[in-house]
Every structure is written in structure tokens, then in C-alpha cells.
C-alpha positions in Angstrom: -5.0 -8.6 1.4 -8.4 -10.2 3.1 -6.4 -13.6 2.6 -4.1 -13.2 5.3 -4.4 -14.8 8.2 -5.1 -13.1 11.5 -1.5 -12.5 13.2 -0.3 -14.0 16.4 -0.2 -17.1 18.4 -4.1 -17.0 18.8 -6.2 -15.1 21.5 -5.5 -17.4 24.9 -2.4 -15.8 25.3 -2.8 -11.9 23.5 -6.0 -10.9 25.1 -5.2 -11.4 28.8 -1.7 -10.4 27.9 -3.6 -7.0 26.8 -5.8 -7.2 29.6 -3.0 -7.3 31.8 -1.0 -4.4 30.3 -3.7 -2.0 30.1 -4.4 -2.9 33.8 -0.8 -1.3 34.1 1.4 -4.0 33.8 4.5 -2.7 32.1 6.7 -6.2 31.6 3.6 -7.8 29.7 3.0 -5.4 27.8 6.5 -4.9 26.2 6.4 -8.8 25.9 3.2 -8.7 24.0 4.3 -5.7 21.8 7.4 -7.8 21.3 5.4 -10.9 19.9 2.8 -8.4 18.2 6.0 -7.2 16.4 6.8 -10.8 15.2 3.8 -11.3 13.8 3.6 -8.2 11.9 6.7 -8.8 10.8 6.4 -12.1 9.6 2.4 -11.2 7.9 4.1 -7.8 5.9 7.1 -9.8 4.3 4.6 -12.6 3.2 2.2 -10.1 1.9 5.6 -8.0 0.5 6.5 -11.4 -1.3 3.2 -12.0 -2.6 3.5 -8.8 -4.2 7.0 -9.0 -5.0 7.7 -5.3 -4.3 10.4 -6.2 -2.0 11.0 -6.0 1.7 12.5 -2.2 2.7 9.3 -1.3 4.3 8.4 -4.1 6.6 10.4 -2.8 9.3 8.1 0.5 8.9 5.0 -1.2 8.9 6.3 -3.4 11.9 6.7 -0.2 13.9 3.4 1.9 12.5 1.3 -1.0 13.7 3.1 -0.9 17.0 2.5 2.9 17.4 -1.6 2.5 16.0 -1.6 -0.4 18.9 -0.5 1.3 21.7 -1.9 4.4 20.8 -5.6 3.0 20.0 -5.1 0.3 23.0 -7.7 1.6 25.1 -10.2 1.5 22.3 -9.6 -2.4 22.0 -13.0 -4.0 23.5 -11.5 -6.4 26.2 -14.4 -8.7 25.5 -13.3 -9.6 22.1 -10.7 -11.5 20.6 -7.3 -9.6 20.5 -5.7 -11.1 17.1 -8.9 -9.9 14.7 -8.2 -6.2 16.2 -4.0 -6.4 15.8 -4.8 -8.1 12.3 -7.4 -4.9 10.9 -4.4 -2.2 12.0 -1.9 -4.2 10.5 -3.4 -5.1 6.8 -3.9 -1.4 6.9 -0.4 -0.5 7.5 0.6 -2.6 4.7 -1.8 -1.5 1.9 -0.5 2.0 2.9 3.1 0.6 2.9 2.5 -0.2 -0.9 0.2 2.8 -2.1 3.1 5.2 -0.7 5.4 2.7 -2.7 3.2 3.1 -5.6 3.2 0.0 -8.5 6.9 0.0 -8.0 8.9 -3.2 -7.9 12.2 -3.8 -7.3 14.0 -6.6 -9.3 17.7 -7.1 -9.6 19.3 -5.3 -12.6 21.8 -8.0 -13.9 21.8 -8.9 -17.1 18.9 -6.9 -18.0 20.8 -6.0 -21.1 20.0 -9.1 -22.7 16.6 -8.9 -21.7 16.2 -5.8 -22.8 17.4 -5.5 -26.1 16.8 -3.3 -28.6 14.9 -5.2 -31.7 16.9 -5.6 -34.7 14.7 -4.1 -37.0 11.9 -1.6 -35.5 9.0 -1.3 -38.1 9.2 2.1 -40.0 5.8 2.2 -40.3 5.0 2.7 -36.5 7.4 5.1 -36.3 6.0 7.3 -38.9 2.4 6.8 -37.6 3.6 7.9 -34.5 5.0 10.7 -35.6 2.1 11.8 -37.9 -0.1 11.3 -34.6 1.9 13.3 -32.5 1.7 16.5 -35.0 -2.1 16.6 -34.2 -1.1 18.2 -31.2 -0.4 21.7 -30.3 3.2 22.6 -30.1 3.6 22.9 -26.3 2.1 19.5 -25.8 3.9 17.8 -28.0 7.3 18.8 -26.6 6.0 17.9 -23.2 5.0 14.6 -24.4 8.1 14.3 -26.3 10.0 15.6 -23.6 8.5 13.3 -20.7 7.3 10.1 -22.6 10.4 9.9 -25.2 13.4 11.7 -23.7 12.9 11.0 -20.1 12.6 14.2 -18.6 10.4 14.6 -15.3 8.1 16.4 -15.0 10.1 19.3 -12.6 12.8 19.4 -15.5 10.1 19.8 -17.8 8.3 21.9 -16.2 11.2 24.7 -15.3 12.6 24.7 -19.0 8.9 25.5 -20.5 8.9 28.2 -17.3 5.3 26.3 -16.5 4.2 24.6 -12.9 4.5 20.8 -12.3 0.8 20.8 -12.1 0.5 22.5 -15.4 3.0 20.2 -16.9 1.1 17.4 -15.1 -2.2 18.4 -16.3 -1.1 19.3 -20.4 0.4 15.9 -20.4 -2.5 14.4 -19.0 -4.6 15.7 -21.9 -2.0 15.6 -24.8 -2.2 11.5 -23.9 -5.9 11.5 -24.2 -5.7 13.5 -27.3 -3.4 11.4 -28.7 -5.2 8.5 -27.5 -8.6 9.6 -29.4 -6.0 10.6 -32.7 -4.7 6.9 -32.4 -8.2 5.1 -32.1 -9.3 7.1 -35.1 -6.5 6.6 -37.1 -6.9 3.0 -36.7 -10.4 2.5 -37.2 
């Protein structure tokens, strides 16, 4: 994110614009939101592309950054450029916009079938390794990594038909992968 480039048309025209609104005038104001908006706009789908996660939440960050504006606008230093300040809020808005996301992407689902399919002959031998791997662990754990990791359940599913919490689910699963982890390292060492 430090590689973007400070939003707007440059600080002649946003810091007197700012001046201006927070001196009361209304009409700037909106039109300096307006073009603050723009920019925002235009900085969150370039960083969106960049990460190719998709463009659903620009529009969210576009109005988040508005809101932190005009509700931080009287901490702005009128002394100092505008842009750098509007820039800061917004790069912040759009790393949140992709933690809440999370390391989802979105990519079109056509013809994934071809992409994704199956190999014509999957090695018996990993299978069985797996499988010996897996019976190192205790019985609950290995039907909630079975459950989770092979079947696809989540983690609410699997947690209501073991009668557990979804933190307890969360956390056995978190420690049935390291033990298998460790089981896997020292079966191939």
C-alpha cells in the first residue's frame, strides 16, 4: 500500500477548499467531499486491482473515508498540505477493506472444470501415508479434521454434530493440524 500515490488534484485547490468549509462554507465543502470521493474512488479500485480481490468494496471504502474526513476535519492542521492527510485515512480504509475480506479472491467460475480436474491416476501411496498419519491422532480430532479438511464441513456444522463450541472445534483442529504436521515431518525424515 505505501506505493500509492497521494489522492487528489494536489493541495492549491483541497486545502483552501478545506479551509473554506471548515470556516462554514457548506457549497465547498460538498464540492470538495465530492472530488475527495473521486479520488478515493479511483486509489481503492487501483489498489483492489493490484490485488485482484475484486471491486465490491470500493464503494465502502469511498464512503468510510468520507465519514473519517468529515468527522476528523477539525483535527486536520490547516497549515499542512491537505492530500497527505486525505491519502493516510484512505490507505487505511482500504487495508481494512481487505483484512475484513480476508485472502479471498474473486475469479470467474467458467470453465474451472477443466482447470480443475481430477488427475488420472492419484498415487496410492500418498493416500495410504495419509491415512496412517492421520490414525496418530485421537479419535475426536481426527473426525474433525476429517470432517473439516476432507468433507467440507464448517466448523458450526462440525461443531453442533460433535455437541462441542466453534471455539473448541476451532481450537482441536488447530492442534490436530500441528500434530499431524510434526507426525508428517517425522515420518518423512
Amino acid at each position: 500500500m505505501s506505493e500509492e500515490p497521494a489522492v487528489g488534484p494536489g493541495d492549491d485547490k483541497w486545502a483552501p477548499m478545506m479551509r473554506a468549509a471548515l470556516a462554514g462554507d457548506e457549497a465547498t465543502y460538498r464540492r470538495l467531499l465530492q472530488e475527495i470521493g473521486r479520488a478515493v474512488r479511483s486509489m481503492a479500485r487501483g489498489a483492489f486491482s493490484r490485488m485482484r480481490v475484486g471491486d465490491a468494496d470500493i464503494e465502502d471504502v469511498v464512503q468510510e473515508t468520507l465519514l473519517a474526513i468529515h468527522l476528523k476535519r477539525q483535527t486536520w492542521d490547516g497549515g499542512l498540505k491537505l492530500a497527505p492527510w486525505v491519502n493516510a485515512i484512505a490507505r487505511h480504509k482500504i487495508i481494512d477493506a481487505m483484512r475484513r475480506r480476508g485472502a479471498r479472491r474473486s475469479e470467474p467460475i467458467e470453465d474451472f472444470e477443466a482447470v480443475l480436474a481430477a488427475p488420472e491416476a492419484e498415487d496410492p501411496h500418498l493416500r495410504s501415508d495419509i491415512e496412517r498419519v492421520m490414525q496418530k491422532l485421537a479419535p475426536r480430532q481426527r473426525d474433525i479434521v476429517t470432517a473439516i479438511s476432507f468433507d467440507g464441513q464448517s466448523i458450526a456444522a462440525t461443531a453442533a454434530r460433535l455437541s462441542m463450541s466453534e471455539v473448541a472445534v476451532r481450537v482441536a483442529l488447530h492442534r490436530a493440524l500441528k500434530s499431524l504436521a510434526a507426525a508428517w515431518r517425522s515420518a518423512t525424515q
